[in-house]
Each structure stands twice: as structure tokens, then as C-alpha cells.
VEXDREN-2710 file (C-alpha; in Angstrom, 1 decimal):
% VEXDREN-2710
k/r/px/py/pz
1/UNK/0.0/0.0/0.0
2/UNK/1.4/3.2/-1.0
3/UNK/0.5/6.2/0.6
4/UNK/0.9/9.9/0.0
5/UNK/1.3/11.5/3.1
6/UNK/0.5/15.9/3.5
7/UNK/1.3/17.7/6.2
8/UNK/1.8/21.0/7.0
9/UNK/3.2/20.0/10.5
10/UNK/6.3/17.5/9.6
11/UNK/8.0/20.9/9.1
12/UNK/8.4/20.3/13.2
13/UNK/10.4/17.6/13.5
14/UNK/9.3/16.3/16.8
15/UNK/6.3/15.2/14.4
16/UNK/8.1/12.9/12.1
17/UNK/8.5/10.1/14.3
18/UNK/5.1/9.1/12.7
19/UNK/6.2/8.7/9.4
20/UNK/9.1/6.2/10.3
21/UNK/6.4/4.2/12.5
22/UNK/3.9/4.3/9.2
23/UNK/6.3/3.0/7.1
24/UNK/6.4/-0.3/8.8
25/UNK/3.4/-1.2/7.7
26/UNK/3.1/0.6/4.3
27/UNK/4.9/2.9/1.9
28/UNK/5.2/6.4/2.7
29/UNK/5.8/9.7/0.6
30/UNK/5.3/13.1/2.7
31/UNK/4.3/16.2/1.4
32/UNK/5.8/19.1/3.5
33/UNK/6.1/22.9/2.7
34/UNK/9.9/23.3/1.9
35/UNK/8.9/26.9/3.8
36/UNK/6.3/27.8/6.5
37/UNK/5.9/31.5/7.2
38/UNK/9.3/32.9/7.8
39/UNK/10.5/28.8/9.8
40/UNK/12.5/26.5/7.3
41/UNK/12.2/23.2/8.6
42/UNK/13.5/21.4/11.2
43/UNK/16.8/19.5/10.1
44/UNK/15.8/16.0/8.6
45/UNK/15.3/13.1/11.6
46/UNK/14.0/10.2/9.6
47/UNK/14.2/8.4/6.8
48/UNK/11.5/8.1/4.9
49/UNK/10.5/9.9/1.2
50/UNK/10.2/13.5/2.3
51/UNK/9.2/16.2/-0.4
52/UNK/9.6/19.5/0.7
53/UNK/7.6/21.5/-2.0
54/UNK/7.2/25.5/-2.1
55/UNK/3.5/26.3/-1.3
56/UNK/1.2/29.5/-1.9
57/UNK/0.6/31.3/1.0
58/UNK/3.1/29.4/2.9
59/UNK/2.1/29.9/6.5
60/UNK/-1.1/30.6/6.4
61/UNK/-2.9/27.1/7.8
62/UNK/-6.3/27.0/6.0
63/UNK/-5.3/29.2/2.8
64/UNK/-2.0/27.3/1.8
65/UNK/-1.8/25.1/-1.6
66/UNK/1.1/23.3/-3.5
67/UNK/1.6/24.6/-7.1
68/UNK/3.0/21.3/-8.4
69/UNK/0.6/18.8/-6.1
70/UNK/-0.8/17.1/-9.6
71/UNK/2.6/16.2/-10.5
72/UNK/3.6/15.1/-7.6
73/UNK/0.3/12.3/-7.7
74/UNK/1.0/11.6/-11.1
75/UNK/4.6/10.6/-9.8
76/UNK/4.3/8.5/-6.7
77/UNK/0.8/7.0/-8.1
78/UNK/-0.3/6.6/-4.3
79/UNK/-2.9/3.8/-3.1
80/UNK/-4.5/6.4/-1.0
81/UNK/-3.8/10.3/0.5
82/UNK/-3.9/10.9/3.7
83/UNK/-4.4/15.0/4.0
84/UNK/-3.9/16.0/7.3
85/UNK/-5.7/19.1/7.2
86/UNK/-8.8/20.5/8.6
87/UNK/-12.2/19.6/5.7
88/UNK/-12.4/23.2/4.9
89/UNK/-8.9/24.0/4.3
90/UNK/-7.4/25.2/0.5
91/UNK/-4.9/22.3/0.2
92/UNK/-7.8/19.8/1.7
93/UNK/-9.8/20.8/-0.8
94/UNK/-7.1/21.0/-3.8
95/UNK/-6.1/17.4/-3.1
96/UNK/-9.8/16.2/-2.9
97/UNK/-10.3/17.9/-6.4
98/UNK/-6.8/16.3/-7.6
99/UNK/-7.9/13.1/-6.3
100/UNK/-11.6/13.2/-7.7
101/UNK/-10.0/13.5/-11.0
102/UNK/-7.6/10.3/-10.7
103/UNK/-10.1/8.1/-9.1
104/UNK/-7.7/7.9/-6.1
105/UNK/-9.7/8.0/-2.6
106/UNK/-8.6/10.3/0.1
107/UNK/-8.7/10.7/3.9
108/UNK/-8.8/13.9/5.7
109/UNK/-8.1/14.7/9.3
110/UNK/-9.9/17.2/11.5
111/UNK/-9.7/19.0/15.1
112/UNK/-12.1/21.3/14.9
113/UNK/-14.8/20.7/18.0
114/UNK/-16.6/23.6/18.0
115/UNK/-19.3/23.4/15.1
116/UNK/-18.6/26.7/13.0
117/UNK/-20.4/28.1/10.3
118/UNK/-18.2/29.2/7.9
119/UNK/-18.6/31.6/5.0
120/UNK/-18.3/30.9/1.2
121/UNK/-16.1/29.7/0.1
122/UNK/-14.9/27.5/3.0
123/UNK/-18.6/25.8/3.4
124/UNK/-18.5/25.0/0.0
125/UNK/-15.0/23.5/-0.2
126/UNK/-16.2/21.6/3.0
127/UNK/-19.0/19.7/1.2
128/UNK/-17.2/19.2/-1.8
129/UNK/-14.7/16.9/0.5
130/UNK/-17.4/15.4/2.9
131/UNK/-18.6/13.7/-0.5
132/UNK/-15.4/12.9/-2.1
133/UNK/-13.4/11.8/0.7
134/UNK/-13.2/8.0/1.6
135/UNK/-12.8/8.3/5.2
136/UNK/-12.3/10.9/8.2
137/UNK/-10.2/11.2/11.1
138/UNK/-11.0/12.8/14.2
139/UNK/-8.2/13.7/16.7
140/UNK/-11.3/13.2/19.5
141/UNK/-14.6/12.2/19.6
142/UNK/-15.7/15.9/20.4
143/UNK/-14.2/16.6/16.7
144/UNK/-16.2/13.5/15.4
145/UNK/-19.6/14.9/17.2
146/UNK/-19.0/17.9/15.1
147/UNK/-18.9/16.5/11.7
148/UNK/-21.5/14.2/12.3
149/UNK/-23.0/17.6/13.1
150/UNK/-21.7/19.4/9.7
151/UNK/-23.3/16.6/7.7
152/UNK/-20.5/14.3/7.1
153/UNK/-22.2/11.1/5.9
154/UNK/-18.7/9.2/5.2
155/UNK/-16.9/6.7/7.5
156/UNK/-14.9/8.1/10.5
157/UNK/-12.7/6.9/13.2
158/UNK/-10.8/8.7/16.4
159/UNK/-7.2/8.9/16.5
160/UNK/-4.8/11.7/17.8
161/UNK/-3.2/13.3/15.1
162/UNK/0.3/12.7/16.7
163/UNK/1.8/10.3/19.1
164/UNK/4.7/10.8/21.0
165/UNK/7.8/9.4/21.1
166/UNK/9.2/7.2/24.4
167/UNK/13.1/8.3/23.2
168/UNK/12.0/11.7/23.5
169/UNK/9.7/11.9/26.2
170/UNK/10.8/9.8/29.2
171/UNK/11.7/10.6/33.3
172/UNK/15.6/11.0/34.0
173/UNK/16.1/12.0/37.6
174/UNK/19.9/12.9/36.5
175/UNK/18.5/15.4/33.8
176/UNK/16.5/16.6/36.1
177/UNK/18.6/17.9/38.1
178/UNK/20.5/19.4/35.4
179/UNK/18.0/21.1/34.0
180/UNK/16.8/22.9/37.3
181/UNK/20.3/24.1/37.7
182/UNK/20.3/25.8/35.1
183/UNK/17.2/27.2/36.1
184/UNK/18.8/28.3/39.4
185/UNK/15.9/26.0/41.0
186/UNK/16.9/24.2/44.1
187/UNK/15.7/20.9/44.8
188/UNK/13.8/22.0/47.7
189/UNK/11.5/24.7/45.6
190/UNK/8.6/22.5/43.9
191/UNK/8.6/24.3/40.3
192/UNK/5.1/24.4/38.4
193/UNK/5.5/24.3/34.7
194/UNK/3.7/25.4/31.9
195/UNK/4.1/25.1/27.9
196/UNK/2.2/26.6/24.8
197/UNK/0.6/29.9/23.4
198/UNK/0.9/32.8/25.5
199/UNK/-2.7/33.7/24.2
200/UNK/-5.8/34.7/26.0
201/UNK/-7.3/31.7/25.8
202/UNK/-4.9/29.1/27.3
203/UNK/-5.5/30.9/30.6
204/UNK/-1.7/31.6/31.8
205/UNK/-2.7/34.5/33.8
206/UNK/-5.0/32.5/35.9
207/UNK/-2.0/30.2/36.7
208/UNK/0.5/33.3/37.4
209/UNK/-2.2/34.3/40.0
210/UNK/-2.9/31.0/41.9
211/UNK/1.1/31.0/41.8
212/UNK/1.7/33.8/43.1
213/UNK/-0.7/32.8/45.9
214/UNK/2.2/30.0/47.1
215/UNK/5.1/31.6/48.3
216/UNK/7.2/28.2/48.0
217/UNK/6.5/27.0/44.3
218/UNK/8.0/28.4/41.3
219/UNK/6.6/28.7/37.4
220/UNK/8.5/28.2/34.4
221/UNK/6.6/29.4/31.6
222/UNK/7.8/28.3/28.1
223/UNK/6.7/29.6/24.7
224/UNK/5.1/32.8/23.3
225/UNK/2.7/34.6/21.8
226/UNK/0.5/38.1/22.2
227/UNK/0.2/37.9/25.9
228/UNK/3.7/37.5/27.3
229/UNK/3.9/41.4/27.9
230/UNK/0.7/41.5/29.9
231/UNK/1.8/38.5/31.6
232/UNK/5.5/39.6/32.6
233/UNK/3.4/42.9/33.7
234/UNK/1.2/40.6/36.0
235/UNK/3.9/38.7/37.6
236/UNK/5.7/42.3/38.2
237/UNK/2.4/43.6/39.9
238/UNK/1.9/40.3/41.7
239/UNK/5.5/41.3/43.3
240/UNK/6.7/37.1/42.2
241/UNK/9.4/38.6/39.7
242/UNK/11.9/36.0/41.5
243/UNK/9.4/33.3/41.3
244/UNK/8.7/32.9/37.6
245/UNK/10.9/32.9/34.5
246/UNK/9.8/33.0/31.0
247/UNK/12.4/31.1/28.7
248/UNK/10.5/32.0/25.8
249/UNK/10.1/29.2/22.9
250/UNK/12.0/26.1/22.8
251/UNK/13.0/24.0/19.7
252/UNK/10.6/21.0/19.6
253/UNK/13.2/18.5/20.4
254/UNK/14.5/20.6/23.5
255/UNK/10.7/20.0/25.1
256/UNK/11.0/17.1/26.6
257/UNK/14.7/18.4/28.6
258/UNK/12.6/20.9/30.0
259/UNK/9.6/19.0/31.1
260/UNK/11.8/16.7/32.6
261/UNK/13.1/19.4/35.1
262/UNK/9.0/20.1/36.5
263/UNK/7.6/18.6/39.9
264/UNK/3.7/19.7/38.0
265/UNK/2.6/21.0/34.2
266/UNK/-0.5/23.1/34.5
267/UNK/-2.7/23.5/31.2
268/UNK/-5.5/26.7/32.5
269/UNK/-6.9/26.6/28.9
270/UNK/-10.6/28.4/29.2
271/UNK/-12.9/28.1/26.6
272/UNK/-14.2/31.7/24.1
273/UNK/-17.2/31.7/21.6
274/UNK/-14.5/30.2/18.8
275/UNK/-12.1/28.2/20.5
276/UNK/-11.9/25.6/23.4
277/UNK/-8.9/23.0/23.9
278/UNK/-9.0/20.8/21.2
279/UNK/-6.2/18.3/22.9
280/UNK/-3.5/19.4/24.5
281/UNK/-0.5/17.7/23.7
282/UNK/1.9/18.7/26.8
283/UNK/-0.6/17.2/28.7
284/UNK/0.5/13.6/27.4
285/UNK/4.3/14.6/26.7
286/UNK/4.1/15.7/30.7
287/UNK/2.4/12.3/31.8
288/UNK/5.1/10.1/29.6
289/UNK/7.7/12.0/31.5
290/UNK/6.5/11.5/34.5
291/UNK/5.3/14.7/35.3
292/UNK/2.0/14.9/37.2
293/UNK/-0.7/17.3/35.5
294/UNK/-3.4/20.2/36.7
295/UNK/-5.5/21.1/33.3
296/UNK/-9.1/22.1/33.1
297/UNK/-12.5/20.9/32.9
298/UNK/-12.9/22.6/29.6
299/UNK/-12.5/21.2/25.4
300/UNK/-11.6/17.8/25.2
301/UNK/-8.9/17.5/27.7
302/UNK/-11.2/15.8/30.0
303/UNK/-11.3/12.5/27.4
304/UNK/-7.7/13.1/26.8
305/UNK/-5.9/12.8/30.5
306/UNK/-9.1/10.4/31.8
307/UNK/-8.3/9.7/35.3
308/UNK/-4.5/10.4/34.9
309/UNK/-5.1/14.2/35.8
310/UNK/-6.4/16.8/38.5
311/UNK/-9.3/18.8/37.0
312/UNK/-10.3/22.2/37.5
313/UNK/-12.6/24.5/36.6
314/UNK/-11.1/27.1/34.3
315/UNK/-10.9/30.6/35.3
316/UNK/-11.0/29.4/38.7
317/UNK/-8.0/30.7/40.5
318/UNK/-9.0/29.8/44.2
319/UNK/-9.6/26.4/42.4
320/UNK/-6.4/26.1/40.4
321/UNK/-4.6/27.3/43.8
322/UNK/-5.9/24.4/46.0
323/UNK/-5.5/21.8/43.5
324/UNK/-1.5/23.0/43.4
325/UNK/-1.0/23.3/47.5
326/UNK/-3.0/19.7/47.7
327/UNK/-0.3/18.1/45.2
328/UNK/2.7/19.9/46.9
329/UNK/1.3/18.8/50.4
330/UNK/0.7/15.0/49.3
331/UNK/4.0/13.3/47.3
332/UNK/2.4/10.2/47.3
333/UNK/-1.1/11.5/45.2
334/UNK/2.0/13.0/42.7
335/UNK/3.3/9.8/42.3
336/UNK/0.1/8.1/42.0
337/UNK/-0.5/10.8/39.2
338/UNK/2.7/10.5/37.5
339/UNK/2.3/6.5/37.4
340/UNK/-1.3/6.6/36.2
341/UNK/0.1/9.1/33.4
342/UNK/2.6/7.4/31.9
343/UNK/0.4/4.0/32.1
344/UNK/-2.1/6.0/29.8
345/UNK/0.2/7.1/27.5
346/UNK/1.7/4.1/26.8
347/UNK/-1.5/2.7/26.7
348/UNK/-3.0/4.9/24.3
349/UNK/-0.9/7.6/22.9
350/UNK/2.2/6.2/21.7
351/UNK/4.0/7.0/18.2
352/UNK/3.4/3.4/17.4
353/UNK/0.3/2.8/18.5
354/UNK/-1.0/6.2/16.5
355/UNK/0.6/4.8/13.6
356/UNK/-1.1/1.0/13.9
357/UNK/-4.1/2.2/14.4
358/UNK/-3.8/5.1/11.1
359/UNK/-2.7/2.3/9.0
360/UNK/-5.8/-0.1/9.7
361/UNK/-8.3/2.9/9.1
362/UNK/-6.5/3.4/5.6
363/UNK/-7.0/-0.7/5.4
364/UNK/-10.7/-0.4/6.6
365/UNK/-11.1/2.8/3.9
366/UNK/-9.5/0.6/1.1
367/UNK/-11.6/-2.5/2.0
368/UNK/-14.8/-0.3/1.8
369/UNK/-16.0/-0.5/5.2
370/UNK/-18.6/2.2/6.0
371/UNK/-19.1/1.3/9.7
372/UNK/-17.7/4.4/12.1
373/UNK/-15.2/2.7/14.2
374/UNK/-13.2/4.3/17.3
375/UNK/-9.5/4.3/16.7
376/UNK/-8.5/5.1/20.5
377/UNK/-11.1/3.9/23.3
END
């Protein structure tokens, strides 16, 4: 079976794993901008049949389309394309049309839990792919919900978009330590971590001011984004300038160091009329490191972290602040946490066991079966 693989996102390289996992079951060719925005790709980690092709409007995620995407078809004569891209996006809809006309079936792959109603001529480039494509993919079953809810009639499954990988994501007490030193964090301070979008939404003031509330924890806040000013502005007014550093964005591989060097990874994500968590990757990356987890009761992280995970309610910081003093008070529930987290990942959201379960959905779409199955119970 040979399959054409597209994918905005193997321009991260943390990503890629997948791709060495899917080709032990089938051939794989990706399709990966050679350029996204003003990032050139991470430097090449696997090897598997990469072709990094200019786009139009490169960096824009449901507007992008390769110029050459026909040739490219007509050359590796794929069994099926997988498009990971939302239904309603440009290169989703180019590749369904490419498709159409070769009489080769596709798959698409969608995140989206929030039904939206979107305006011509994304609504129309939606339908046109819920009656062409072969199959869906859901990264939850929120995301399914909502294109059962859109109208899409087709055969559908849940799986996570992306695994992660055990040689990147693992507990090292040794680089622990490490990393905390270079942190200038002392093995007596219990430091609180948090990763992503510095964006309203994700909810990092909320966790700045249940922090700032416990006068022996510390925050490390990695990554970037519109709020980091308002929030370095917070922490200054909160007077817990000692008490938090902001190390900016890290290199995708470099994650994993840093999560290693946390005692707890807090996701505050809080839900707006056009967004609400649709998984919330660090969660798992923290749980297969060993790193007990606070998120909130919002999106789908509830189905993601089951009951490997404190939950909260979100904008809640007298909430947020007792859930963090009960974990530094009790080792034992950490442990319990950190155990139960790791058992789930491994259990459900490995590289391997993302990639096993993709290839039987592209089996399933290839034999014809229209049943909707669940990829990840």
C-alpha cells in the first residue's frame, strides 16, 4: 500500500516520528512545505521519502496550496492520500479535487470541536470533501460529534493526530537535576511548569495568580505569543518577579529536557465563543515524562488525560490554587499521578500505537468498510 502523506506539520520535527512508525506497515511519501511562514524546517530526523515542495501562501494554515501537487500524484501513483488538514482548508480541498479526478480515494483529518459556520467559500469547499473523501479522522470524539453535526455522511474513526515518542519523552532524575540548575531552582523549591501559546485563551494569567498565591513554588513558563507582555506585567504587579521565568520558545526537540526538570505541568486553557482546547499535547508529553498534571475541565482534555489528571474549573484561580497546595502537600497523590500518566500514554498515545491504528483505518477505507469505528477507546 502506498501512501501519500501531507502535512503541514512534519515541518516540526518532533512530528516525524510518525512517518518512520507508518512505514512499517506501508509505503510512505510526505508532502511538506519546503517553507512555512518565515521557519525553514527542522533538520531531517528520519528516513522516509520527504518532499519538501514550495507552497502558496506558505504559513497561512487553511489558505496554503502546493503549485505542483498534480505532478507530484501523477509521480508517486499513491494507493491512497492521507491529507492532514482540517475539511475546509485550501490544500484539503485542492487534493480532494486532484484526487476526484484520478479516481484515487482520500482521507482527511480534523480538530475542529466547535461546530462553525463558515462563510463561502470554506462551506463550499467543505461539502465538496465530505462527499469525495473516503474516510475521516478525528483527533477526538468531540471533533467527530462535530462532523457528524456538519453533515459528514462518510466513514470516521478517532485517533490523535500525533503520538509521542518514548526516546524523546521519558523521566531521568539525572536530567532533572540538570535542568533545574540551570534554572537556578533548588531541589527544595517544587517548580510548576507550563508550555504553549501565550494567548488569551490558554489561561496563563489564571495560573501566574494561583502561583503567586504559594510563596514556595515556582513557574516556568515556556513559549510565546501576544500575551507574554501582559503577563510579565502581571507577575511584576503580583511582586513574584523572583518566582517565575519566562524562557521563551523552545526547539521542539529541546521539550522534553525541560519537562523533565518540573515537579507539575499546569494547562489553565478556558474556553471563548470560537475556540476551546481541542487536545492538549503537553498534557501527554508531561504524563510520559512522568510529570503529574493540573489542566481544566474545559474542550476535550477531560477524554484526553481520563483519570490520569487533577481537573479544574477554568478561570478558577481559588480552584487552580488548591489543586496545586494539595499536590505539593501530598507526594504520594504526585506519584500516583505521575504513574497513572505514563500507564495512559503508553497505553493509548504512543507513536506506534497512533501509527497502527492510522494504517488499519487506511486498510478499513481501502476494504470499503462504512461502519464508524473508534480508533483510541
Amino acid at each position: 500500500m502506498r501512501v501519500l502523506y501531507v502535512s503541514k506539520a512534519l515541518v516540526s520535527a518532533v512530528y516525524r516520528d510518525k512517518l518512520e512508525s507508518l512505514s512499517t506497515h506501508c509505503e510512505v511519501t510526505a508532502l511538506v512545505p519546503e517553507r512555512w511562514g518565515r521557519h525553514t524546517p527542522e533538520p531531517e530526523t528520519v528516513d522516509v521519502d520527504i518532499r519538501w515542495e514550495r507552497t502558496w501562501l506558505s504559513g497561512f494554515n487553511h489558505f496554503h496550496v502546493y503549485p505542483h501537487a498534480g505532478a507530484l500524484l501523477d509521480e508517486v501513483r499513491p494507493d491512497l492520500v492521507h491529507i492532514d488538514e482540517e475539511p475546509y482548508s485550501a490544500v484539503t480541498w485542492q487534493f480532494a479535487r486532484l484526487c476526484r479526478q484520478r479516481g484515487i480515494p482520500f482521507v482527511f483529518f480534523a480538530w475542529q470541536n466547535i461546530a462553525k459556520q463558515l462563510l463561502p467559500p470554506f462551506r463550499g469547499m467543505r461539502h465538496r470533501v465530505f462527499a469525495d473523501a473516503a474516510g475521516g479522522i478525528a483527533g477526538t470524539p468531540d471533533a467527530l460529534d462535530v462532523l457528524r453535526r456538519l453533515g459528514y455522511p462518510g466513514p470516521a474513526t478517532v485517533i490523535p493526530q500525533f503520538g509521542v515518542d518514548a526516546h524523546r519523552f521519558y523521566p531521568n532524575a539525572n536530567e532533572r537535576r540538570d535542568v533545574r540548575h540551570t534554572w537556578r531552582a533548588s531541589e527544595e523549591r517544587f517548580v510548576i511548569g507550563y508550555a504553549g501559546r501565550l494567548v488569551p485563551e490558554k489561561g496563563v494569567a489564571t495560573l501566574v495568580r494561583a502561583v503567586s498565591r504559594i510563596p514556595d513554588a515556582d513557574l516556568v513558563i515556556v513559549g510565546d505569543g501576544s500575551e507574554r507582555d501582559r503577563l510579565v506585567a502581571l507577575v511584576k504587579r503580583l511582586g513574584c518577579t523572583s518566582r517565575v521565568q519566562f524562557l521563551g520558545p523552545l526547539p521542539s526537540g529541546a521539550v522534553g529536557r525541560a519537562l523533565r526538570g518540573l515537579d507539575l505541568l499546569v494547562l489553565p486553557s478556558r474556553s471563548t465563543a470560537g475556540w476551546t482546547e481541542q487536545f492538549g499535547r503537553v498534557m501527554v508529553e508531561a504524563m510520559a515524562t512522568e510529570v503529574p498534571v493540573i489542566a481544566t475541565q474545559t474542550g476535550s482534555i477531560p477524554w484526553v488525560v481520563n483519570d490520569a489528571a487533577v481537573l479544574v474549573p477554568p478561570d478558577d484561580v481559588e480552584a487552580l490554587c488548591g489543586a496545586i497546595r494539595a499536590l505539593v502537600a501530598r507526594p504520594i497523590r504526585r506519584t500516583e499521578l505521575a504513574t497513572k500518566g505514563r500507564e495512559l500514554v503508553a497505553r493509548r498515545f504512543t507513536t506506534p500505537i497512533v501509527a497502527r491504528e492510522t494504517v488499519e483505518w487506511y486498510r478499513s477505507v481501502l476494504g470499503g468498510r462504512v461502519a464508524d469505528m473508534v480508533g483510541v477507546s
